[in-house]
N, C-alpha and C positions, 0 to 999 in steps of 0.2 A: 308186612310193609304198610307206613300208611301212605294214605291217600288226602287231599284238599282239592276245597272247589274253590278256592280263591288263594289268590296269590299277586304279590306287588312287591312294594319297597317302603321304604320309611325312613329316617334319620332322627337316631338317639346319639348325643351328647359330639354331634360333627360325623359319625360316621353313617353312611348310607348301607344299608343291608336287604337282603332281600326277605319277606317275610312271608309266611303259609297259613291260613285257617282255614277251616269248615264255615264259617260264616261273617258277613257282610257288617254286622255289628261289632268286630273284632277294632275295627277302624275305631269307634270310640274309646275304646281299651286304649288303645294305645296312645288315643290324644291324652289320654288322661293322664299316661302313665309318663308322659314330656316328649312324645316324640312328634315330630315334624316333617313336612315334606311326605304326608301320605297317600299313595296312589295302589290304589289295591282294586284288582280288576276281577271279577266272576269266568273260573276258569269253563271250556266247553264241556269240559267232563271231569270227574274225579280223575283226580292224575297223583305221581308220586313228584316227591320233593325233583327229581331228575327232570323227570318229564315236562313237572312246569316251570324250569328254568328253562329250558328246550324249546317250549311254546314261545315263551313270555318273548326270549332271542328272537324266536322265526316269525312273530309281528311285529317285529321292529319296537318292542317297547317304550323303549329310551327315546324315542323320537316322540315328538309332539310337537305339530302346527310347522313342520319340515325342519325342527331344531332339537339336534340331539343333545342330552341330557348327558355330561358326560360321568358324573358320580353315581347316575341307574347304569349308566351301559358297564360302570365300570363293579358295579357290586354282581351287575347278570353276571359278568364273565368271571368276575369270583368265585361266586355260588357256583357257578358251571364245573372250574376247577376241583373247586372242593367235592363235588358230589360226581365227577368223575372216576369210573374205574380205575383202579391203580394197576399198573402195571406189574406181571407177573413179576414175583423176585425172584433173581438166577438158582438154580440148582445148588446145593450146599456140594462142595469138592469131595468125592470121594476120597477114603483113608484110604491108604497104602498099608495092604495087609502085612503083619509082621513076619519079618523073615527070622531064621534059626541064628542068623548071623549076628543080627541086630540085638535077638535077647541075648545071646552069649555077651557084647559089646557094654551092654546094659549091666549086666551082673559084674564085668570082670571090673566097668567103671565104678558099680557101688564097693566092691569086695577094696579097692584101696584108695577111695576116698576119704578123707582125713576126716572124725567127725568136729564138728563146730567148736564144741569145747569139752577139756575131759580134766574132771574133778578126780582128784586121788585119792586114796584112803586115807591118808596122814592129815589130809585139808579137811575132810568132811570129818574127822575125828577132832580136830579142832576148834571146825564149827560149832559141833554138838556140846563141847566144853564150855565153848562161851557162851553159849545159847542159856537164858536166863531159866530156872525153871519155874515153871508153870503149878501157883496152890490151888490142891485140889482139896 
């Protein structure tokens, strides 16, 4: 798993996202790279991507000078979602073992089931009459 000592936000092409590096100089990267609105803070410790969505929520990030931000509070709590555990998925239904009943039921339905289509001998003798032949 990794880990980042710095973690914020930023805004590429209108959307605000939350962003992770290992270093402080990353911020010029991204100006360069067009994006806007960057706020990238030195986290207290190497943390995982979870962890410093976690932090970043529990100081109040999105707030500055007592006015919340509402496209950072709105990508924390994104990031937050996305990087949530999911929920276990249910139990797959157990099969219902087969009974003696069921395969007799089975057999007796294929034994007179009509098949899809049936070619005669006089048709396929016909066929092979018209069928051009092939120089070898």
């Amino acid at each position: 798993m990794s880990t980042f000592t710095h973690a914020g936000v930023s805004r590429l092409n209108g959307e605000m996202k939350v962003r992770f590096c290992n270093d402080a100089l990353r911020v010029k990267v991204l100006a360069k790279n067009g994006h806007k609105d960057i706020d990238i803070i030195e986290l207290k410790t190497a943390m995982s991507k979870e962890d410093a969505v976690a932090f970043l929520l529990s100081i109040d990030f999105a707030t500055q000078n007592g006015k919340t931000n509402a496209d950072v509070q709105a990508a924390l709590e994104q990031a937050l979602d996305k990087r949530s555990p999911k929920a276990e998925k249910a139990a797959p239904k157990a099969k219902a073992k087969p009974t003696m009943e069921g395969i007799k039921a089975k057999v007796a339905a294929k034994k007179t089931a009509v098949p899809k289509a049936v070619v005669t001998k006089a048709e396929v003798t016909k066929m092979l009459a018209e069928a051009e032949d092939a120089p070898y």
